[in-house]
C-alpha positions in Angstrom: 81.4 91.2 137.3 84.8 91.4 135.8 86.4 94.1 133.7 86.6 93.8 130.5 89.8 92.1 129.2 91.8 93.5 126.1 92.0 92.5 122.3 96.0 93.1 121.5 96.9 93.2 118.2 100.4 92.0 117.8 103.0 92.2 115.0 105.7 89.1 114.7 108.5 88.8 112.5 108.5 88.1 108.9 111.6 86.2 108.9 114.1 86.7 111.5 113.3 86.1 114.9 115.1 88.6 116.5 112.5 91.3 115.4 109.9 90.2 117.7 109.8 93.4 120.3 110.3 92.9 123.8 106.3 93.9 124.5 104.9 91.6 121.8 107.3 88.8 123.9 105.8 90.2 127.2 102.2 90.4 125.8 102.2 86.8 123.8 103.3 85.4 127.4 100.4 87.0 129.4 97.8 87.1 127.0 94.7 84.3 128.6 94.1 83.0 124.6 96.0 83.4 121.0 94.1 84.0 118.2 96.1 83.1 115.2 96.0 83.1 111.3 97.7 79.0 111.2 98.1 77.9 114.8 100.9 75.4 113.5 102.8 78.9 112.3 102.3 80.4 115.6 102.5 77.5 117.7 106.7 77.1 116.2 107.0 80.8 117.1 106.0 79.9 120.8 107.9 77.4 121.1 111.1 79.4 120.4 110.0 81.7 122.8 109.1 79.1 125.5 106.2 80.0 125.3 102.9 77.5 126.0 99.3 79.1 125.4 95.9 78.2 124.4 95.9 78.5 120.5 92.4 79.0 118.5 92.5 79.8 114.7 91.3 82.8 113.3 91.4 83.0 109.3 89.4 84.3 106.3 87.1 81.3 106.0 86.1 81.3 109.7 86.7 84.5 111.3 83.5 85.9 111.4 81.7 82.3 113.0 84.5 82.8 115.8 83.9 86.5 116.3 81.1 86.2 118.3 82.8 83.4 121.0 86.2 85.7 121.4 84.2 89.0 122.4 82.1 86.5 124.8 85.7 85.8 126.2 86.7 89.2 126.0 83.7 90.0 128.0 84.6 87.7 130.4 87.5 89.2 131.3 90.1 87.3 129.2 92.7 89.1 127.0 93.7 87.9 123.5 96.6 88.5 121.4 95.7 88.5 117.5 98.5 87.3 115.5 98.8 86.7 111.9 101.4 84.0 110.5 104.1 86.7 109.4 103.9 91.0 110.4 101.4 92.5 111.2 97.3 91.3 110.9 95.0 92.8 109.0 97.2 94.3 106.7 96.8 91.8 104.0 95.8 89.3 106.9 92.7 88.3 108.8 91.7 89.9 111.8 89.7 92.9 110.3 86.1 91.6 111.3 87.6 90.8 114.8 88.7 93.9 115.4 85.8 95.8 113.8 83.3 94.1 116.3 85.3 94.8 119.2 85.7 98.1 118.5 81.6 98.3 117.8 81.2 96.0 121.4 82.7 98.9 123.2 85.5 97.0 124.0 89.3 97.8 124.7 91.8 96.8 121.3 95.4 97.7 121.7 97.9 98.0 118.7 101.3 96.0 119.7 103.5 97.7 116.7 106.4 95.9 115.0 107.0 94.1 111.4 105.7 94.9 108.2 106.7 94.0 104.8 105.4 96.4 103.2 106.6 99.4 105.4 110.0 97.2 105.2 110.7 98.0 102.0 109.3 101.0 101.4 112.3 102.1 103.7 114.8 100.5 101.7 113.6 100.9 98.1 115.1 104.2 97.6 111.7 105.7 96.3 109.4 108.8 97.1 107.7 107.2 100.9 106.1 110.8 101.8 103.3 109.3 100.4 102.3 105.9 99.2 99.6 103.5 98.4 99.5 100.4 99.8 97.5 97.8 97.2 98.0 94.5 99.0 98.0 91.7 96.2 96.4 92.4 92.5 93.1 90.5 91.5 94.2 86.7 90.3 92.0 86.9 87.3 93.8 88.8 84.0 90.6 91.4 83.2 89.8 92.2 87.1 94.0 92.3 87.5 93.9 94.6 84.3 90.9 96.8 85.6 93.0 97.7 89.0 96.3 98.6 87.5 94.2 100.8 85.3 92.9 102.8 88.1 96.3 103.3 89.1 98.0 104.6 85.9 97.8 107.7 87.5 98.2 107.4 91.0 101.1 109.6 92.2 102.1 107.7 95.0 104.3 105.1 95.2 102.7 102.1 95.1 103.5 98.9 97.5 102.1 95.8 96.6 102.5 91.6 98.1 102.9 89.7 95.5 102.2 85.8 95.4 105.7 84.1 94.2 103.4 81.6 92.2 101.6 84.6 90.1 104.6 87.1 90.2 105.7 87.7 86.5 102.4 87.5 85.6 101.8 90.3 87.9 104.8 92.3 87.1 104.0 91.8 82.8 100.8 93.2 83.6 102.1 96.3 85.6 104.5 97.0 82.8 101.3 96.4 80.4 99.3 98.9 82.4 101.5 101.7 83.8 104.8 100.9 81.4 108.1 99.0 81.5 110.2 102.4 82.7 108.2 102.9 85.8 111.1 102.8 88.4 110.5 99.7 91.0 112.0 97.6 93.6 111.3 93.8 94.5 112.1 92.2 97.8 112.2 88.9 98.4 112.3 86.6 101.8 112.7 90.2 102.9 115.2 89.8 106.8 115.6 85.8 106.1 118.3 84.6 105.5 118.1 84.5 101.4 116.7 88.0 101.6 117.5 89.3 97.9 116.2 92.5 96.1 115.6 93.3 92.3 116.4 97.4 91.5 115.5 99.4 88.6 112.9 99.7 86.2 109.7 97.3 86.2 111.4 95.4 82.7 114.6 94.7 84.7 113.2 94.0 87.8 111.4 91.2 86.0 114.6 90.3 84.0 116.3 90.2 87.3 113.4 87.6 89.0 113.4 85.3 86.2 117.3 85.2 85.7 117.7 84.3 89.8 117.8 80.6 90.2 116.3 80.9 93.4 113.6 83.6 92.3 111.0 81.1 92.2 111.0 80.8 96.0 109.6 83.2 99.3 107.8 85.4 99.9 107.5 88.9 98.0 106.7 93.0 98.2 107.2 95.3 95.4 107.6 98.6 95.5 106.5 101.3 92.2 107.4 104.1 91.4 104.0 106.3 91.4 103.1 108.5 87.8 105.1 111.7 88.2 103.0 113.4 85.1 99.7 115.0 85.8 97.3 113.7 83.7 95.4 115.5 80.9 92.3 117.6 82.3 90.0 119.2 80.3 90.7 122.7 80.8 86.7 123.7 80.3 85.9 121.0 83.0 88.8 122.6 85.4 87.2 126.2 85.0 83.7 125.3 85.5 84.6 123.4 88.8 86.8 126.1 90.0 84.0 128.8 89.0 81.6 126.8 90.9 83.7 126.5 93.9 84.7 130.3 93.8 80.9 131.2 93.9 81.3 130.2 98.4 85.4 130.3 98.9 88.2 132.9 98.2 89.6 132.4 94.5 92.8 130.5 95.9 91.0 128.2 98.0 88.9 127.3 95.2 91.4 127.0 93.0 93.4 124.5 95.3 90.0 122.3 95.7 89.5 122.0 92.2 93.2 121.4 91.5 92.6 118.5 93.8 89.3 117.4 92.6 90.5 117.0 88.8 93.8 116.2 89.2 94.9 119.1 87.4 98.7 121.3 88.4 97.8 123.7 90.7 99.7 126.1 88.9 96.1 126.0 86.1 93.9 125.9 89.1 96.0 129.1 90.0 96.2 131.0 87.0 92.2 131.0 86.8 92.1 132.3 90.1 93.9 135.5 89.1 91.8 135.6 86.1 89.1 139.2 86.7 85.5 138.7 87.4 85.9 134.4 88.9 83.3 134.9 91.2 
């Protein structure tokens, strides 16, 4: 019986060609089968690469009938490369139900690294990346749209988001709607082609800026927000009974570090409880 062969997940350019890494060249050129997100997409990136392989399509409306046929081919000894039409899959791409059944199958699934929007412009936007939230593209509908903005008001990270160039001031008016018009932001769009432009300062201009750009109606786009830098209000009864609760099985600073966490409080409340007499 054969071994085994190898899922390889691969990231390919978002716009210029010349990103494609050496290994995801090597790997597309030796893989037995590629499964891809639009196999017309993929099929022109093959061709630039003179490349010629045996294509099979892999998207949201089929990818879990086909699941079941690539890990019989993956059992079979034959390698696949996953590719999505633009960076790399699963992020905000097929491929996670694939990968998932591998992975349950017992079966070998290697990460081939390269392009990413959103990591793209997080690096560029000239906001906090130490830590950030990665939110894909908001609901289509208004009220479900308005419901997850809402659940990030507070969010302290900054936020990256893909944004759909046929829904994007809608998108952006509701963000200044839901987390406010000064939050600090930064738009990219066709991010490495050859129109790449980007939209800097606070969510109001970087709408102004979108709408006033002739070509702003065009591409593809990532934003990138500035996360809350107030802590919200806690209830400072519902902060000491947590911490008193925690301090009953852990040292007054560690409790008072959990239930900083847990509410969302400063840690400099949780802290000033801890040195408070008789906590435990």
């Amino acid at each position: 019986m054969s071994a085994a062969g190898v899922l390889y997940v691969v990231a390919t350019p978002i716009g210029n060609l010349a990103d494609l890494t050496d290994r995801a060249r090597e790997v597309l050129g030796a893989a037995d089968l590629i499964a891809a997100e639009d196999t017309r997409r993929t099929r022109q990136l093959l061709t630039h690469l003179g490349i010629s392989k045996r294509l099979v399509s892999v998207h949201e409306h089929n990818e879990s009938a086909r699941a079941e046929a690539l890990l019989q081919q993956l059992n079979d000894g034959q390698s696949i490369a996953l590719v999505s039409d633009a960076g790399t899959p699963l992020i905000s791409d097929p491929g996670f139900r694939l990968v998932a059944a591998a992975r349950a199958a017992g079966l070998s699934v290697v990460p081939v690294p390269g392009a990413s929007a959103a990591v793209a412009a997080l690096s560029v936007a000239g906001l906090p990346s130490d830590r950030f939230r990665f939110e894909g593209f908001l609901p289509a509908r208004p009220a479900a749209r308005a419901r997850r903005i809402q659940s990030l008001a507070t969010a302290a990270e900054t936020l990256v988001f893909y944004v759909s160039i046929h829904r994007a001031a809608d998108d952006i008016e509701a963000l200044i709607e839901g987390l406010g018009g000064a939050r600090r932001a930064a738009l990219f769009r066709e991010l490495t082609k050859q129109h790449e432009t980007s939209y800097h300062g606070s969510l109001t201009e970087v709408l102004r800026g979108l709408v006033a750009d002739p070509g702003g109606s065009k591409g593809e786009l990532t934003l990138v927000v500035e996360g809350c830098r107030e802590a919200p209000e806690v209830d400072a009864a519902e902060l000491q009974r947590i911490f008193r609760l925690l301090a009953e099985q852990l040292p007054p600073s560690q409790a008072a570090a959990l239930a900083a966490r847990i509410t969302g409080a400063k840690r400099s409340a949780a802290y000033a409880l801890a040195k408070l007499p008789d906590q435990r």
